[in-house]
C-alpha positions as CSV (number, residue, x, y, z in Angstrom):
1,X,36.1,188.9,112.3
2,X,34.4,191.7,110.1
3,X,34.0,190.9,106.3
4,X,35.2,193.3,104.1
5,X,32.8,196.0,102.7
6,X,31.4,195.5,99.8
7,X,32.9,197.8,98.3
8,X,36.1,196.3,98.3
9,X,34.6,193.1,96.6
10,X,37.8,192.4,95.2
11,X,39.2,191.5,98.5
12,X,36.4,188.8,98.6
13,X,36.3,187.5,95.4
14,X,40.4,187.3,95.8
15,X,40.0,185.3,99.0
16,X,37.0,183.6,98.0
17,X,39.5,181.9,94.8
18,X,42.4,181.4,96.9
19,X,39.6,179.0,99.6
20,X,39.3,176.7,96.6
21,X,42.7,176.8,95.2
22,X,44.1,176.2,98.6
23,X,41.4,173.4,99.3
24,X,42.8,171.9,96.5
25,X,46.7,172.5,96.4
26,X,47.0,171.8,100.0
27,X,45.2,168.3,100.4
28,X,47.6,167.5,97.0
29,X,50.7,168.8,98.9
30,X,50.0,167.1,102.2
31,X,49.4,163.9,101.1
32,X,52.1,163.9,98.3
33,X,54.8,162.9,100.4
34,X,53.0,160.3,102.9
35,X,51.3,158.5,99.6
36,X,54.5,158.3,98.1
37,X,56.7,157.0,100.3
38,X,54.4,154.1,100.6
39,X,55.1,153.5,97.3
40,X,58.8,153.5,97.9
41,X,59.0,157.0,96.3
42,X,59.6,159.3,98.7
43,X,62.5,161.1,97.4
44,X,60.5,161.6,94.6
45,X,58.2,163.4,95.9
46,X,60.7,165.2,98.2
47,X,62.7,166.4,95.6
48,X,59.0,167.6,93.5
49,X,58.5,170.3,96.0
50,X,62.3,171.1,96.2
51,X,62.0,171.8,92.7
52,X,58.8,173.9,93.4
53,X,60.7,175.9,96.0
54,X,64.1,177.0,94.8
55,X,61.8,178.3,91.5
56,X,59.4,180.0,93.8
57,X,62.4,181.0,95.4
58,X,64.1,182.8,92.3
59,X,60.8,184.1,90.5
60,X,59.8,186.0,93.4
61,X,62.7,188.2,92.1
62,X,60.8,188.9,88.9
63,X,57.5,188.4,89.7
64,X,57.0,192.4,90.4
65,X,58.3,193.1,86.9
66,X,55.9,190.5,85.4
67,X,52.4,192.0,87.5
68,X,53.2,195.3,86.4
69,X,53.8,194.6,82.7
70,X,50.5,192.4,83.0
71,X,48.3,193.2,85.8
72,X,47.2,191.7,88.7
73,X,44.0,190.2,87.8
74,X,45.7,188.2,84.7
75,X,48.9,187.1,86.9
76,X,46.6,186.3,89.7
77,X,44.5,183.8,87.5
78,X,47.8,182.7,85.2
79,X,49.5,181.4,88.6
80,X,45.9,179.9,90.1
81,X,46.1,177.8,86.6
82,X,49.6,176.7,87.7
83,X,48.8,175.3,90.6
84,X,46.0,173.4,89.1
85,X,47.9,171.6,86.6
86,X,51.0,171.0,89.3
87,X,47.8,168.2,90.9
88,X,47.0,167.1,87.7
89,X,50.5,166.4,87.2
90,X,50.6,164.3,90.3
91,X,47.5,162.1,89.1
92,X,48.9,161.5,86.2
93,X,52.3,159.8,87.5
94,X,54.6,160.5,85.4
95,X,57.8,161.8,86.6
96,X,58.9,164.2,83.9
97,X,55.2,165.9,84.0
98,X,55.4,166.0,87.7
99,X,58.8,167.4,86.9
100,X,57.5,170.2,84.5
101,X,54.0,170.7,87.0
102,X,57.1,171.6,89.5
103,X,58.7,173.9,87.9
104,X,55.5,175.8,86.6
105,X,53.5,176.1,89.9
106,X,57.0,177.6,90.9
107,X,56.5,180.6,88.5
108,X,53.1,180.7,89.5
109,X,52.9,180.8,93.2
110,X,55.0,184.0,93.0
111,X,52.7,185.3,90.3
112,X,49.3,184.3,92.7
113,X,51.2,185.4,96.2
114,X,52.6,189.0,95.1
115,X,49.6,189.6,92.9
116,X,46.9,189.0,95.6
117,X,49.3,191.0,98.6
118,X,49.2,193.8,96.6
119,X,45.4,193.6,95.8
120,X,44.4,193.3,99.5
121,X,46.6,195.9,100.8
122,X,46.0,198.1,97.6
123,X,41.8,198.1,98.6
124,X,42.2,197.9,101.9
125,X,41.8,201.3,104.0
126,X,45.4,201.3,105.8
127,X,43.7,200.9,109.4
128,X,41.9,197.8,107.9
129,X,45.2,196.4,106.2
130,X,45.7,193.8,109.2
131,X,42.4,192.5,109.3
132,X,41.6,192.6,105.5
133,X,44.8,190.5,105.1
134,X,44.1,188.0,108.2
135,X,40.8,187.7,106.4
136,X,42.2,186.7,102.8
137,X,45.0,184.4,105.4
138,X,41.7,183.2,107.2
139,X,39.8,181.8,103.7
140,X,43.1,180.3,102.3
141,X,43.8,178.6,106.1
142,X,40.3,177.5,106.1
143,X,40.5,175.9,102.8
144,X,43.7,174.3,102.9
145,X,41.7,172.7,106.5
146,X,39.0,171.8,104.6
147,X,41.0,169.9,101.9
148,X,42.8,168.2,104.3
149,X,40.4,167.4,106.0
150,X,38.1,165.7,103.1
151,X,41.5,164.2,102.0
152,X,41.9,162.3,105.2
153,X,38.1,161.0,104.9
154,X,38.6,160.0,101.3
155,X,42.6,158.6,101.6
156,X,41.0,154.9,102.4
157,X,38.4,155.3,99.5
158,X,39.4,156.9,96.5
159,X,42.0,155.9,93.9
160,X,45.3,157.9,93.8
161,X,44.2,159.0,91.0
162,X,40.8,160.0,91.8
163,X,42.2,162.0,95.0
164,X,43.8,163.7,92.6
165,X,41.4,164.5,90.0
166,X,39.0,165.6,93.3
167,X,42.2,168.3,94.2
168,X,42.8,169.6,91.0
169,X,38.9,170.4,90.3
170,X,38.6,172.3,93.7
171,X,41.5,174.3,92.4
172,X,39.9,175.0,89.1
173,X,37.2,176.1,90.2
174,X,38.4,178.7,92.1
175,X,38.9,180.7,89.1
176,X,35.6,181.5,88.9
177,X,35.9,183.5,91.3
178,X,39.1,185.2,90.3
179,X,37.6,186.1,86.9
180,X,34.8,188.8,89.0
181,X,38.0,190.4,89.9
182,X,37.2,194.1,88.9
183,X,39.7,197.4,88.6
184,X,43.3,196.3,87.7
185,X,44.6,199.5,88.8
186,X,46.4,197.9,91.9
187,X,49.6,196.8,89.3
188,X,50.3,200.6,88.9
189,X,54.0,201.1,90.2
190,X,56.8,203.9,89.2
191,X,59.8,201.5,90.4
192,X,61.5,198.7,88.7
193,X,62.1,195.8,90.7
194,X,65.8,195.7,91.9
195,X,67.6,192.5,93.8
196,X,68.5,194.9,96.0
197,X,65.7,194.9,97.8
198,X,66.2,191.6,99.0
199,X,68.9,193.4,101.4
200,X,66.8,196.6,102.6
201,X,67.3,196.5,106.4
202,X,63.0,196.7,106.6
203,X,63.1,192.8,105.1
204,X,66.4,192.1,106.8
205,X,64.9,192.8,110.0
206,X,62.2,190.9,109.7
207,X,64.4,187.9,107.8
208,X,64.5,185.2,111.2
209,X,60.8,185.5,111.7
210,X,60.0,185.5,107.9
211,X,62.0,182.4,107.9
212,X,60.8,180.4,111.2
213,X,57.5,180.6,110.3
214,X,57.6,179.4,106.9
215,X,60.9,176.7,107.8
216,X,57.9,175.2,110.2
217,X,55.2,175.6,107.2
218,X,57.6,173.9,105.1
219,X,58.1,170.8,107.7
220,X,54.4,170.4,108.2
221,X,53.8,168.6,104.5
222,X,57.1,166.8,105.1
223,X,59.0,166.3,108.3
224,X,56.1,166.4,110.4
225,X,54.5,163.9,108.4
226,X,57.1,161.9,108.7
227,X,57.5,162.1,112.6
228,X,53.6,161.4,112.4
229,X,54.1,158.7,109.9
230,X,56.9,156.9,112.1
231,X,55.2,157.0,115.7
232,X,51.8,156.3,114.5
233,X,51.2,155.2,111.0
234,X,49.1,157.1,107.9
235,X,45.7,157.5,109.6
236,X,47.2,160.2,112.1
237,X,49.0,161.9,109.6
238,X,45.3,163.6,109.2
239,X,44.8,164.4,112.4
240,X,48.1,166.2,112.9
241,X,47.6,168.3,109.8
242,X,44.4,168.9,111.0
243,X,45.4,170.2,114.4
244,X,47.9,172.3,112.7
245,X,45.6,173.9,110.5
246,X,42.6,174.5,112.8
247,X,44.9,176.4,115.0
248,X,46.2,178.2,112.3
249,X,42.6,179.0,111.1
250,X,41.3,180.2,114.5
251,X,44.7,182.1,115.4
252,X,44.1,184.2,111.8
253,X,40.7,185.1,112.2
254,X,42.1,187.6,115.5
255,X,45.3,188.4,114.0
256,X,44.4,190.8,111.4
257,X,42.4,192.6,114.3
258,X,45.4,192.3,116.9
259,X,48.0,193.4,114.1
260,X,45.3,196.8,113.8
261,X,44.7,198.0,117.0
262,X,47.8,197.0,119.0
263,X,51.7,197.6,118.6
264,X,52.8,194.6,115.2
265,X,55.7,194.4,116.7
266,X,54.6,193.7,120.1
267,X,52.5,190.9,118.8
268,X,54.5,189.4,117.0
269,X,56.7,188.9,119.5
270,X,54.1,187.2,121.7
271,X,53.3,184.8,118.7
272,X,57.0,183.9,118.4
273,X,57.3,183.3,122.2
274,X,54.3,180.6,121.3
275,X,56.2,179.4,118.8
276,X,58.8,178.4,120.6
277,X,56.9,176.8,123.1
278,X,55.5,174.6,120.2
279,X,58.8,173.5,118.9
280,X,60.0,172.5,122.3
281,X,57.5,170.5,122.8
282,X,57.2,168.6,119.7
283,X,61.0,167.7,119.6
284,X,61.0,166.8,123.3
285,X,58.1,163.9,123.3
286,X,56.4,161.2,121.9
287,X,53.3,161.4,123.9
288,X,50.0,162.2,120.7
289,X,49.0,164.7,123.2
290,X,51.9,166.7,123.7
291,X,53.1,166.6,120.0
292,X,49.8,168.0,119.0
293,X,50.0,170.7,121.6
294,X,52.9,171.4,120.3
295,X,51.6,171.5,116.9
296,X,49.2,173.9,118.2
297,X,51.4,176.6,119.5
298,X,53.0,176.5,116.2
299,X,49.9,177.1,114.3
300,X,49.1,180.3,116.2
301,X,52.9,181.2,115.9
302,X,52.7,180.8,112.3
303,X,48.8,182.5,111.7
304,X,50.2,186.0,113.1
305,X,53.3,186.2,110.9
306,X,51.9,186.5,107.3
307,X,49.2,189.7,108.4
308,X,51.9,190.9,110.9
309,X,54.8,191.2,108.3
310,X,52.9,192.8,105.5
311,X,50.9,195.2,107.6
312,X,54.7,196.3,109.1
313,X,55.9,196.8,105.4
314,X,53.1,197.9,104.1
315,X,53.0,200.8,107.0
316,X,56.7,201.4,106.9
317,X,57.2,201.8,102.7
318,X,56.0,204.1,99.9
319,X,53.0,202.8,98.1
320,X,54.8,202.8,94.9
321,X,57.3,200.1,96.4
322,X,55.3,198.2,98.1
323,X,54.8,195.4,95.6
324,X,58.8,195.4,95.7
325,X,59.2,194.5,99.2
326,X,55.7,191.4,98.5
327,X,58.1,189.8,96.0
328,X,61.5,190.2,98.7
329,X,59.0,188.9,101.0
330,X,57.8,185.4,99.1
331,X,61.6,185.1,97.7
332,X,62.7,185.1,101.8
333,X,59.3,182.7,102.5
334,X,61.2,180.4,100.2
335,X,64.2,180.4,101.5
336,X,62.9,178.8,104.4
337,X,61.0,176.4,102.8
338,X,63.5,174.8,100.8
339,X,66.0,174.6,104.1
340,X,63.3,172.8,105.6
341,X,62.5,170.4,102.6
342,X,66.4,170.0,102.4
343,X,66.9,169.3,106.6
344,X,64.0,166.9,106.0
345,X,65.7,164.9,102.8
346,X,69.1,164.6,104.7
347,X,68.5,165.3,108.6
348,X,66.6,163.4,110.7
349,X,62.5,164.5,110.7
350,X,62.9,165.9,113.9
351,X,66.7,167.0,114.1
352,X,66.0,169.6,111.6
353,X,63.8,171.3,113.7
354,X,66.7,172.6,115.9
355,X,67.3,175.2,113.0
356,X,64.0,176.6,112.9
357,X,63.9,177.3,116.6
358,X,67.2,179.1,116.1
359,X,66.2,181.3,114.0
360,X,62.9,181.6,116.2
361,X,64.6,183.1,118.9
362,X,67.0,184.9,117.0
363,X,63.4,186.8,115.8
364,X,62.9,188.0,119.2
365,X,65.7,190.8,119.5
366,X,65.2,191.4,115.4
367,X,61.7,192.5,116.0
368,X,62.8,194.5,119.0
369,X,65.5,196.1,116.5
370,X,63.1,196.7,114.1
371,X,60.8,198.8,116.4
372,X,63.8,200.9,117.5
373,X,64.7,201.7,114.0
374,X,61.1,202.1,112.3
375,X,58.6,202.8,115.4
376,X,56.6,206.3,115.7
């Protein structure tokens, strides 16, 4: 995939900070739930990132409102701070500061999300939109791999607490680079942020895809942990998480391009159909190699939606609006997380899973809908 030009910078300093806050944030997620419920605290930890999600799910309703008044730059780096002192939270063990970390990085992710959707599609040339915003998905996927990754090697090794402290220093440091962040004139917007647009038939559309993908995001730092956890014990939760990411890492550095030169809708129709291929086999078998095939056509289901969705809004809505349909967008992406933290507290790990795959093929005539209404 083509790096951005230079002189788009901010599109690489913006995806350079999200590598190291996602190196960070992730490894902390992932492991939160696995590491605790070998303490006997699982619910704990389930109900954290509940916590996280219904905020993240409400503040994406104001987060517009708040960049504007702002800017991007300063709401970019004030929600990359919460997610740093979310870890920190976690290292320290304390419930009620784990409790507060919650609800902050809640605020924040809607600040960091919104703010750095509208910086990469505000820079980007609109026939480079897809792949500048697979690029920014490919840096953050590649980080959150990364972390994972050096999470698994250092689980066996480290303290909780210095797993922790390793996280939350990744994160940190990837303000460095959201500091060279230059020109803050991608906050400009004429409209005030209504509710409203949480029911504009673009985002309804799109809702069942919006929500498949990130209902399966949301089960792979907890019910697929869990399945992991149950058939094979903590070592391969690792591996799965890796599998899951790498796939999503090597689908996203071709979806920005496919999402440019060929029909979005088309393709993302394609990615669902792999999608549901994935769930179906990861409910339907025990077998290592099978569930992490399956895991596989999930991650390249899930690496087309993010660039796919935005490049279809962001091609289908007044400039001036877009930033209103980013924060309808990450209030939706919540949605579905926190249905698929709450399947996993109450369902069955794998039961759950039945709902995501609903709406995954309810997302096949939506799109088609979509292209009817909205296609040159």
């Amino acid at each position: 995939m083509d790096l951005p030009a230079w002189k788009n910078k901010n599109i690489l300093y913006t995806s350079l900070g999200l590598f190291w806050v996602f190196f960070g944030f992730a490894a902390a997620q992932q492991y939160f739930v696995p590491l605790l419920k070998l303490q006997g605290r699982a619910s704990l930890a389930l109900t954290s990132l509940l916590i996280l999600y219904i905020v993240f799910l409400f503040s994406g309703v104001i987060a517009p409102k708040i960049i504007n008044h702002y800017g991007t730059k300063r709401s970019l780096i004030l929600g990359a701070i919460t997610y740093g002192l979310f870890s920190l939270s976690i290292m320290v063990n304390n419930v009620p500061l784990l409790i507060c970390g919650s609800i902050l990085i809640g605020f924040g992710a809607s600040l960091l999300w919104v703010s750095t959707g509208q910086i990469i599609t505000h820079f980007s040339e609109r026939e480079r939109v897809g792949r500048n915003l697979g690029f920014q998905s490919s840096l953050v996927l590649f980080g959150t791999l990364c972390g994972i990754s050096l999470g698994g090697l250092l689980i066996n090794f480290l303290s909780f607490q210095e797993l922790y402290l390793l996280f939350s220093f990744a994160i940190f440091f990837g303000l460095f680079f959201l500091f060279k962040i230059e020109n803050d004139s991608a906050s400009v917007s004429a409209n005030k942020y209504s509710p409203l647009y949480l029911f504009k038939p673009k985002l309804l559309f799109l809702f069942p895809l919006i929500f498949a993908a990130y209902f399966f995001a949301g089960q792979s730092f907890s019910a697929i942990n869990l399945v992991v956890l149950g058939l094979y014990g903590i070592g391969y939760v690792a591996i799965a998480a890796m599998v899951y990411r790498v796939s999503i890492v090597l689908g996203s550095l071709n979806a920005g391009r496919l999402v440019d030169r060929y029909s979005k809708e088309k393709v993302i129709m394609v990615s669902a159909s792999l999608g549901i291929i994935g769930v179906l086999l990861f409910i339907n078998t025990s077998s290592l190699l099978m569930l992490l095939a399956g895991l596989v056509f999930l991650g390249l289901f899930f690496s087309t939606a993010y660039p796919a969705c935005l490049a279809l809004l962001r091609e289908h809505s007044p400039e001036d609006e877009y930033i209103n349909y980013l924060g309808s967008f990450h209030v939706y992406t919540n949605v579905a997380t926190v249905s698929a933290l709450v399947t996993t507290k109450f369902l069955d790990s794998r039961q759950g899973f039945e709902i995501g795959l609903a709406m995954l093929i309810l997302a096949l005539p939506s799109i088609f809908l979509f292209q009817k209404r909205y296609g040159k």
